[in-house]
C-alpha positions as CSV (number, residue, x, y, z in Angstrom):
1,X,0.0,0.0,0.0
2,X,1.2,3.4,-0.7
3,X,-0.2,6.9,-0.3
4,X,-0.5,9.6,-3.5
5,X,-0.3,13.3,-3.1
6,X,-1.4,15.1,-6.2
7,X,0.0,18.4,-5.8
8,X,-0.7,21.7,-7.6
9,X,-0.5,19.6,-10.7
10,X,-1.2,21.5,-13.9
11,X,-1.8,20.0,-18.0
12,X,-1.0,22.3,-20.8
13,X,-1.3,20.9,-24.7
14,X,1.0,23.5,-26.0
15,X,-0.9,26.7,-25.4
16,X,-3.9,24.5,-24.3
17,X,-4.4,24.4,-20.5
18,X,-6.3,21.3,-19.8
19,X,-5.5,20.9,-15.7
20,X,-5.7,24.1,-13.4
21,X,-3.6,23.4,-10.4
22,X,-5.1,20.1,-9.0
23,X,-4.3,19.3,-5.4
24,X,-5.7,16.0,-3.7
25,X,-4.3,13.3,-1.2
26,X,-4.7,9.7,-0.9
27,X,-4.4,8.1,2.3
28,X,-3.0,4.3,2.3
29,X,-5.8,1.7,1.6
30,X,-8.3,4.5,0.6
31,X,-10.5,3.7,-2.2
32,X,-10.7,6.9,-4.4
33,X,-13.1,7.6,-7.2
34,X,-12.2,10.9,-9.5
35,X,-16.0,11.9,-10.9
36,X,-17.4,14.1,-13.4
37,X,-18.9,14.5,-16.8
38,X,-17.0,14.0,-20.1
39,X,-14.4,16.5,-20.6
40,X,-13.4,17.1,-17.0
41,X,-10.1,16.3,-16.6
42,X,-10.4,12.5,-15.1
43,X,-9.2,10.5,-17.3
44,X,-6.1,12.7,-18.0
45,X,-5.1,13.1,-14.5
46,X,-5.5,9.2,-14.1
47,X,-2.6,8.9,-17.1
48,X,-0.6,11.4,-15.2
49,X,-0.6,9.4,-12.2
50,X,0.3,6.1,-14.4
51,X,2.9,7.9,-16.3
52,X,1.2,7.7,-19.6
53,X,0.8,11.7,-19.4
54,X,3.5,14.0,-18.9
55,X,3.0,16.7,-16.0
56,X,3.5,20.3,-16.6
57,X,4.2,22.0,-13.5
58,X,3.1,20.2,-9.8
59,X,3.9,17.0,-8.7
60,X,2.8,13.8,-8.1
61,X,4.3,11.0,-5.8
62,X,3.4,7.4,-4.8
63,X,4.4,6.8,-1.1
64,X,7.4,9.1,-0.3
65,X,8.8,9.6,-3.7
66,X,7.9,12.2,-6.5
67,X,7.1,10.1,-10.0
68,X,7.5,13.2,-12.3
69,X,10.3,11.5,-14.3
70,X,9.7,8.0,-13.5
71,X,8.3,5.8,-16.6
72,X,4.8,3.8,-16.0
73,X,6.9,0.3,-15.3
74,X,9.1,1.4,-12.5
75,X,6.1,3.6,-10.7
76,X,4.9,0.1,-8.7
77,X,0.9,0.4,-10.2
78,X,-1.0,-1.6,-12.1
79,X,-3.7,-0.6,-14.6
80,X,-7.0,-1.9,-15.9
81,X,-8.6,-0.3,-18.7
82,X,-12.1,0.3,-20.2
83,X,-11.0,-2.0,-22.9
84,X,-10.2,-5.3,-20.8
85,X,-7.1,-5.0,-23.6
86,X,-6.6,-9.3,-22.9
87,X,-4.7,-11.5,-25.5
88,X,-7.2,-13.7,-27.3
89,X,-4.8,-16.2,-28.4
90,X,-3.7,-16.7,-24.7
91,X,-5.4,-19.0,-21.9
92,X,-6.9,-16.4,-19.1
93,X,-3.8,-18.2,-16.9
94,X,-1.1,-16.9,-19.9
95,X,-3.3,-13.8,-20.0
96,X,-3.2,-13.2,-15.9
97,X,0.2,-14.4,-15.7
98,X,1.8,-12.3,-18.8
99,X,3.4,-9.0,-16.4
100,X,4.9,-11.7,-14.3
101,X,6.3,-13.3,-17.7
102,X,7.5,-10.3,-18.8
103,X,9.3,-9.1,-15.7
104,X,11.7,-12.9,-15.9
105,X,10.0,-14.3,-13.1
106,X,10.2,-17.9,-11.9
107,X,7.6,-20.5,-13.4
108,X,6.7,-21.3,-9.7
109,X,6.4,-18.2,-8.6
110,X,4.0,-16.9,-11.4
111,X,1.8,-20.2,-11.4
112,X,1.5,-19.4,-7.5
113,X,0.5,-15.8,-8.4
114,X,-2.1,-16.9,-10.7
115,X,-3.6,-19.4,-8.8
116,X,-4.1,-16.9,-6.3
117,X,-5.6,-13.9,-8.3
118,X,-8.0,-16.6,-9.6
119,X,-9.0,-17.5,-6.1
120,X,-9.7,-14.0,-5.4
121,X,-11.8,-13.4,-8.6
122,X,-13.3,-17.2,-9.1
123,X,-11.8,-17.5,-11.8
124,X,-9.9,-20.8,-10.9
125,X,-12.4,-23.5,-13.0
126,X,-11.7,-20.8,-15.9
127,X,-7.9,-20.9,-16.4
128,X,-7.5,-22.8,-19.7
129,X,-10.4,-21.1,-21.5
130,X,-9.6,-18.5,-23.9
131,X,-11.0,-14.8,-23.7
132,X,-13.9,-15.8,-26.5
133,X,-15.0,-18.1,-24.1
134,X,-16.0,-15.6,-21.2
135,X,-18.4,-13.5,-20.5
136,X,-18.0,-9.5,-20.3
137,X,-17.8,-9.9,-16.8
138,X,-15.3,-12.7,-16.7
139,X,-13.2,-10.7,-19.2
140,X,-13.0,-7.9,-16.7
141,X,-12.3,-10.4,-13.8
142,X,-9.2,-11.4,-16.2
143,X,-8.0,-7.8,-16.7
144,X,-8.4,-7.3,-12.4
145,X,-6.2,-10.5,-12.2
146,X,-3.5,-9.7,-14.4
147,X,-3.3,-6.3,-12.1
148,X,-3.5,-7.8,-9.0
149,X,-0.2,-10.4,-10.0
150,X,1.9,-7.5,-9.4
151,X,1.2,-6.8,-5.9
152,X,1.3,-2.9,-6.6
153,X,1.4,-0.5,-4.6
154,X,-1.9,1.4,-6.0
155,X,-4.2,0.2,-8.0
156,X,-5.9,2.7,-11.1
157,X,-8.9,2.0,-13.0
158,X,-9.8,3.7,-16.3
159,X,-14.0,3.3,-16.3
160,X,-13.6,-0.6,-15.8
161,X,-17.6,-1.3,-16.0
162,X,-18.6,0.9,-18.9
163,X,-18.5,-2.1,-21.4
164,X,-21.2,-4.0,-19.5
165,X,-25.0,-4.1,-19.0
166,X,-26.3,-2.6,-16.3
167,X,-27.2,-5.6,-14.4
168,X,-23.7,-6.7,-14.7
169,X,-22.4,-3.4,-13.8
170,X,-24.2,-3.7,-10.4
171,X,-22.7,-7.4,-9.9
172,X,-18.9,-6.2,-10.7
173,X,-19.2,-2.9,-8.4
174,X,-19.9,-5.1,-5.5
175,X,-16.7,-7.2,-6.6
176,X,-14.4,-4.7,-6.9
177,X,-15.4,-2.9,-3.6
178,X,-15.3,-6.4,-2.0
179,X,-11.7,-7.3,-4.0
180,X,-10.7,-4.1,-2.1
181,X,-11.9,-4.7,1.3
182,X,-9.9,-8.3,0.9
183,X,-6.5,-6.3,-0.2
184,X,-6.7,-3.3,1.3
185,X,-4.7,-1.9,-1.9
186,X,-5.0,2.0,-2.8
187,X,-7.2,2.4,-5.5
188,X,-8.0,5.5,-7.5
189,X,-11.3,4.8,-10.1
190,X,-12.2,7.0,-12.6
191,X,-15.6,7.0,-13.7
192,X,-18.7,9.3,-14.9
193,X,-21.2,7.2,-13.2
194,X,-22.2,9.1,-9.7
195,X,-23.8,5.9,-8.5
196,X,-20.9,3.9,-8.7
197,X,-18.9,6.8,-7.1
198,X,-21.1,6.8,-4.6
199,X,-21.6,2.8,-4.0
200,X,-18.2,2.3,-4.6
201,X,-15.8,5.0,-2.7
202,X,-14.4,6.1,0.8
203,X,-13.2,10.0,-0.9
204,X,-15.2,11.4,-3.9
205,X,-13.2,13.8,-6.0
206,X,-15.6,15.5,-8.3
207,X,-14.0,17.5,-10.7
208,X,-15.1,20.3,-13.6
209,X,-13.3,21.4,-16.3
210,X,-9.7,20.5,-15.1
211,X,-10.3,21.9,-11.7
212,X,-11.5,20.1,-8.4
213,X,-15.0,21.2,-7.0
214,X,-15.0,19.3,-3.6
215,X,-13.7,16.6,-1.7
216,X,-15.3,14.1,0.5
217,X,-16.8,11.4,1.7
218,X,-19.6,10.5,-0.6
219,X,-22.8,11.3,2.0
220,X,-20.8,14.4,3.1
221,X,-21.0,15.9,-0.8
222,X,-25.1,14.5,-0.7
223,X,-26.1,16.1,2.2
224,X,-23.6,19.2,2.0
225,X,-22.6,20.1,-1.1
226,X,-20.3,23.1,-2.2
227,X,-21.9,24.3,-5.1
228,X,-24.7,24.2,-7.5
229,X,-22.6,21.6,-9.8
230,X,-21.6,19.2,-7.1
231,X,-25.3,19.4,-6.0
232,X,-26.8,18.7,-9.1
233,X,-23.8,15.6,-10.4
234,X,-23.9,13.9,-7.2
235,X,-27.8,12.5,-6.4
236,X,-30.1,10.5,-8.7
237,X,-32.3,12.1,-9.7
238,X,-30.4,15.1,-9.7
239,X,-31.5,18.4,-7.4
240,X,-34.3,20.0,-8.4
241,X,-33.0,23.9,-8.7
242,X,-35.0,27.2,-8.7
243,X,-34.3,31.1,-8.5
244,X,-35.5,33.6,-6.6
245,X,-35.0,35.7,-3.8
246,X,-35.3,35.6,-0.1
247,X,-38.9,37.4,1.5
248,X,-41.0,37.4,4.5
249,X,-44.3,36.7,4.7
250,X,-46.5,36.8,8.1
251,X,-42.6,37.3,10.0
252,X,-41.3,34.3,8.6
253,X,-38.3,33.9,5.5
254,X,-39.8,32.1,2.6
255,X,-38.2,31.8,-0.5
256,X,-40.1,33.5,-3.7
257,X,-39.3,31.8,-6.9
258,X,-39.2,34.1,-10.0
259,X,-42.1,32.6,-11.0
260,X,-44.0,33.8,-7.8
261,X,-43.5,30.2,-6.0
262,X,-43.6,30.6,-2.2
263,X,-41.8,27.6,-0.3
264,X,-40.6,27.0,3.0
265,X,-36.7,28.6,4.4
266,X,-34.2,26.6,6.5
267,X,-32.8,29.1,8.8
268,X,-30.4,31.4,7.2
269,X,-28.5,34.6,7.4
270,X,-29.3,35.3,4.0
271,X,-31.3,38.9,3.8
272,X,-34.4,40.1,2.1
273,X,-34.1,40.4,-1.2
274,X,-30.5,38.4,-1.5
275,X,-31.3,36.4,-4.9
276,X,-30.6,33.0,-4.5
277,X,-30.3,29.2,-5.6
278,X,-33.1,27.0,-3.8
279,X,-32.3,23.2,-4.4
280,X,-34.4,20.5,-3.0
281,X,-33.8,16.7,-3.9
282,X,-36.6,14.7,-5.7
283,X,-36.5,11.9,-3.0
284,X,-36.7,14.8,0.0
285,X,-40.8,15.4,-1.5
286,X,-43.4,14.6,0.0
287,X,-47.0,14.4,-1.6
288,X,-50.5,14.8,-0.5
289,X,-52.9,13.9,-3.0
290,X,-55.4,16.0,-1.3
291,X,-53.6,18.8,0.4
292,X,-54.5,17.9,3.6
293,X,-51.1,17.7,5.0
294,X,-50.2,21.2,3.6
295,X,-47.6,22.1,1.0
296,X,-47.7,23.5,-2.7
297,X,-50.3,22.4,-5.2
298,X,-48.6,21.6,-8.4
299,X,-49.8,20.4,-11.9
300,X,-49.2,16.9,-12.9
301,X,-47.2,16.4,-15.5
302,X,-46.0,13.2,-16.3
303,X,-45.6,10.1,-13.9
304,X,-43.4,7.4,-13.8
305,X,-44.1,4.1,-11.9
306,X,-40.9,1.7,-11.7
307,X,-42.6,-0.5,-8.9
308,X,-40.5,0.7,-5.8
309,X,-41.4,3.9,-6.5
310,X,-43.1,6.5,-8.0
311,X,-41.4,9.5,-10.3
312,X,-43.8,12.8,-10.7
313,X,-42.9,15.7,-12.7
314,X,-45.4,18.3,-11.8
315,X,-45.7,22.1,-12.8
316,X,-46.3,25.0,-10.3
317,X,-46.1,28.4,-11.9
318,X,-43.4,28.2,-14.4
319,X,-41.2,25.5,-12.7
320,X,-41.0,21.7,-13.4
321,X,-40.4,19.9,-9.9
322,X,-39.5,16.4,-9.7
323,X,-40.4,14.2,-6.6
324,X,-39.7,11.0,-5.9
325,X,-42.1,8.9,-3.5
326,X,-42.5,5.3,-2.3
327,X,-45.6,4.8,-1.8
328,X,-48.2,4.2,-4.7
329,X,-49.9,7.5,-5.3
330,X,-52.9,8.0,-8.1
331,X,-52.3,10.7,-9.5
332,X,-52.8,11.6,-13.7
333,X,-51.4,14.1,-15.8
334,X,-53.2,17.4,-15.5
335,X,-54.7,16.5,-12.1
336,X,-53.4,19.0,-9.0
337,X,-51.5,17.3,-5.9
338,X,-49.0,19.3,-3.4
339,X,-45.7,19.1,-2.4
340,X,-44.7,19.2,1.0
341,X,-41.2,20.0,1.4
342,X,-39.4,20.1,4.9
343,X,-37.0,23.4,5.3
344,X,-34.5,20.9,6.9
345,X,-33.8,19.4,3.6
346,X,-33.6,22.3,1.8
347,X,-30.0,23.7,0.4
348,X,-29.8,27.3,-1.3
349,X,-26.6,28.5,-2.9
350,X,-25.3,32.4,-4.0
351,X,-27.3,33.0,-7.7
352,X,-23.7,35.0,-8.4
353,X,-21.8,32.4,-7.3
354,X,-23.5,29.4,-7.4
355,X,-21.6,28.7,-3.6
356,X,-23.9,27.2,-0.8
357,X,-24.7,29.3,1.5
């Protein structure tokens, strides 16, 4: 196990800057997921940290030593890929089994390696089969093994589930957070998925256009985030998000949507009149079909029954709310229900800045 400290580290394609000064630190053992929609910077700094990617200016080091000028062989981490990148005229053994080849090892040593990475991955009854044999998820269990032979000090994934269905991709997050609990290896896992960063992680860095937005631990960035963007990527559905400005009503703060929508205020500093960012989570809704337990009446829009649970989009004034709710609730499009929303689970953020307040 090692720890990484990313440090001030900055990515320039000639006049091109691509990284702004990225700072984060990875404790030994910690399981690390870099987030954030295409473009962001993820990936790159991922190659950085494996050598692939020359760094600019900052520094990046693996336990105690900086890794600037050292070349992706000698950096002690092991790789695997969106594209499981396996042999398919070698066994999944050969395939496992080919670093260790490479690096001159002993026959024993590498069939002893082997058989253990297939232990850990079940892959044992599958040794002599060849990769056209397997199954997406077998072929990804292959790539894990042939990183796990080289008993590295940090592990890096590149999007490892993308590939599969979504059932699958459910079945391999649970193996990979299990693989980790079992090895206690640093891993760093880049992905665009929020649910996996969130099933999956023990530090969440989301990241924007080459900068970092917040780091945490992944209910810390759901129930406080920094900013309107971390808000809205991390949570599924994302926060629903309206503006307006802060007013009393009756000697009580309410926020006023620019759309004349009148909802209920945690307690806040923020004065009369300070235009603001009101975000409230679809799942954080509750509905009255009647309106006898208070809150907004809203206009159906569309609904959305997966079984568990019940999507509404509804309409009130100008703004589309989205609420989530467990229970089976009739309701049509075009017929009225109300929100009830609890001020405690409410999270406003600076219009200007789009910081939370």
């Amino acid at each position: 196990m090692a720890n990484v400290k990313i440090d001030n580290v900055v990515k320039r394609y000639g006049a091109v800057q691509v990284m702004h000064g990225v700072n984060v630190d990875i404790e030994h053992g910690e399981f690390v997921v870099l987030v954030g929609p295409s473009g962001c910077g993820k990936s790159t700094l991922l190659r950085m940290l494996a050598g692939l990617e020359e760094i600019s200016d900052g520094t990046i080091s693996i336990g105690d030593k900086v890794v600037n000028g050292v070349s992706p062989k000698d950096r002690d981490i092991s790789m695997v890929f969106q594209s499981y990148a396996l042999y398919p005229h070698k066994t999944v053994a050969e395939n496992i089994g080919f670093p260790l080849k490479m690096a001159k090892r002993p026959k024993a040593e590498i069939d002893e390696k082997v058989t253990r990475a297939a232990k850990i991955l079940d892959l044992a009854h599958l040794l002599d089969r060849f990769p056209k044999q397997l199954s997406g998820g077998q072929r990804q269990r292959v790539a894990m093994g042939r990183a796990i032979v080289r008993d590295p000090q940090v592990f890096l994934f590149d999007e490892p589930l993308s590939n599969l269905d979504a059932k699958l991709r459910v079945t391999m997050r649970v193996e990979i957070k299990e693989l980790h609990q079992r090895l206690k290896t640093t891993i760093v896992y880049v992905t665009h998925d929020q649910i996996e960063a969130m099933t999956m992680a023990d530090k969440i860095v989301v990241m924007r256009d080459g900068r970092v937005e917040q780091i945490g631990a992944p209910l810390d960035l759901y129930d406080r985030p920094g900013n309107v963007f971390v808000a809205g990527f991390i949570g599924s559905p994302s926060m629903n998000f309206l503006r307006g400005k802060i007013a009393s009503a009756d000697g009580a703060k309410q926020f006023a949507s620019d759309s004349g929508l009148r909802l209920p205020l945690p307690d806040t500093g923020a004065p009369d009149g300070a235009e603001v960012i009101y975000g409230i989570r679809p799942e954080h809704i509750g509905v009255s079909a009647d309106g006898t337990a208070g809150g907004v009446p809203v206009n159906v829009v569309v609904v959305e029954p997966t079984g568990s649970e019940t999507q509404i989009f509804a309409k009130a004034g100008g703004d589309v709310i989205d609420a989530i709710v467990k229970d089976r609730i009739r309701a049509a499009p075009g017929s009225q229900i109300h929100f009830v929303i609890d001020p405690a689970n409410v999270h406003l953020f600076d219009a200007k800045t789009e910081q939370r307040i």
